[in-house]
Structure formats: C-alpha cells, structure tokens
C-alpha positions as CSV (number, residue, x, y, z in Angstrom):
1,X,30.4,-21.7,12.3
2,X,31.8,-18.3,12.9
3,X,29.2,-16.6,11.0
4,X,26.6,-18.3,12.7
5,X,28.2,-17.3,16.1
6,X,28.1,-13.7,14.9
7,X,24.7,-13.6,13.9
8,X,23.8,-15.3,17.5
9,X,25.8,-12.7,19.1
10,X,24.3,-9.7,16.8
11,X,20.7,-10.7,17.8
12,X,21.2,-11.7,21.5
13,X,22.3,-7.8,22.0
14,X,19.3,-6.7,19.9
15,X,16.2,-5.1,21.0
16,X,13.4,-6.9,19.6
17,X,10.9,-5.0,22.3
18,X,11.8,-1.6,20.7
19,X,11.6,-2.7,17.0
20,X,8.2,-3.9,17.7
21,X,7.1,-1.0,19.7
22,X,7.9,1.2,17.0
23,X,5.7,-0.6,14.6
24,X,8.9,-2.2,12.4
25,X,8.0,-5.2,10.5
26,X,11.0,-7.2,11.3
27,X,10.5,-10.2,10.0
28,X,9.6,-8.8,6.1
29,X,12.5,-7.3,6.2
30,X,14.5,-10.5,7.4
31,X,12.2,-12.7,5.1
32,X,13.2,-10.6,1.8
33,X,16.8,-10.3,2.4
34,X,16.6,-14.1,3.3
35,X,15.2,-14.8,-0.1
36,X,16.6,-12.3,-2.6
37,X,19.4,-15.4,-3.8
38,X,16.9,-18.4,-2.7
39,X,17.3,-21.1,-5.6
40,X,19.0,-18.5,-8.2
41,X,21.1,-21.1,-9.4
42,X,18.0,-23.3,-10.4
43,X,16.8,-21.7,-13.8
44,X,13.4,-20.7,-12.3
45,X,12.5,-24.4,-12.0
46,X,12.1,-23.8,-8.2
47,X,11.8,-20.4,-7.9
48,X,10.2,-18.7,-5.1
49,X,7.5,-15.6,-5.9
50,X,6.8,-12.9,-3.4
51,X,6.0,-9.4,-3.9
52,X,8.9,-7.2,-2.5
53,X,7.7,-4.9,0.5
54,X,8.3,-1.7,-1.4
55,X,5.8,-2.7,-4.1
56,X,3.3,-3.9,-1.5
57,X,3.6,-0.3,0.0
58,X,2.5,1.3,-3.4
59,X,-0.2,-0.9,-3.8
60,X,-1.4,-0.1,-0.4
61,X,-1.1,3.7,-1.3
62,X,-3.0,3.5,-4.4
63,X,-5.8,1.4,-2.9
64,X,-6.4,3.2,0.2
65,X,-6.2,7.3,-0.4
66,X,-4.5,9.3,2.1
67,X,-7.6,11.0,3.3
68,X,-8.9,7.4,4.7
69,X,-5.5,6.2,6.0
70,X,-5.9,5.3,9.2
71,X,-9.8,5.6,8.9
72,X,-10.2,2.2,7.3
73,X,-9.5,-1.3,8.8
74,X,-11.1,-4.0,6.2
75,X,-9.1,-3.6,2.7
76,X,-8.3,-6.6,0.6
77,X,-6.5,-6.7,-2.5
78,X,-5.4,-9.6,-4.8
79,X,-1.8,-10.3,-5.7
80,X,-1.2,-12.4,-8.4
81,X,2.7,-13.0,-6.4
82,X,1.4,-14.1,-3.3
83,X,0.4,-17.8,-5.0
C-alpha cells in the first residue's frame, strides 16, 4: 500500500505535458522497466518477447542513413521479437 501511495504521489507532481512536448516516449520506457522481471520465475514457459528500445534505436539507424533522417516518413522493418 505505501508503495502504491508513493508512486501515486510521484506521478500526480509529474509533468506529463512537458515529457511529451519534448518528444520522450514515456510509456516505452515505463513498458520496459515494467517488464524486465515479468514471469522470470517461470522457466520461459510464459515468457514475454519484446525488443529492448536501445536495439530498436540501432536498427532504426542502420535502416534509415543519417543523410535521410528526417527526410523519410514510410519505413518498415520486420522484427522477429515483436510476435
């Protein structure tokens, strides 16, 4: 309960407006630190895949080359992780 009321209080003083205004995505970031221990305890039976943002970055990179960045708007790429 008191963890909960802390993390209530955290986010009722937070500034959602100006992590979204500066371009922040918020809710990977929640996402992967909500999952990094999801179902470790089950062998893998139930395991949950996702790439980690970090890697999605470099794949981003390596598909679209600096010299287009911001140039191009329609890029897809397959991840095997995203299931």
């Amino acid at each position: 309960d008191a963890f909960c009321r802390a993390i209530i209080n955290k986010l009722g003083d937070f500034s959602f407006e100006r992590i979204f205004n500066e371009k922040y995505d918020f809710y990977a970031a929640l996402f992967e630190y909500l999952i990094k221990d999801y179902n470790k305890d089950s062998g893998g039976k139930y395991a949950e895949y996702y790439t980690p943002h970090a890697v999605a970055k470099i794949m981003a990179a390596i598909l679209v080359p600096e010299a287009v960045r911001g140039k191009v708007s329609n890029v897809s790429c397959y991840d095997p992780s995203a299931g």
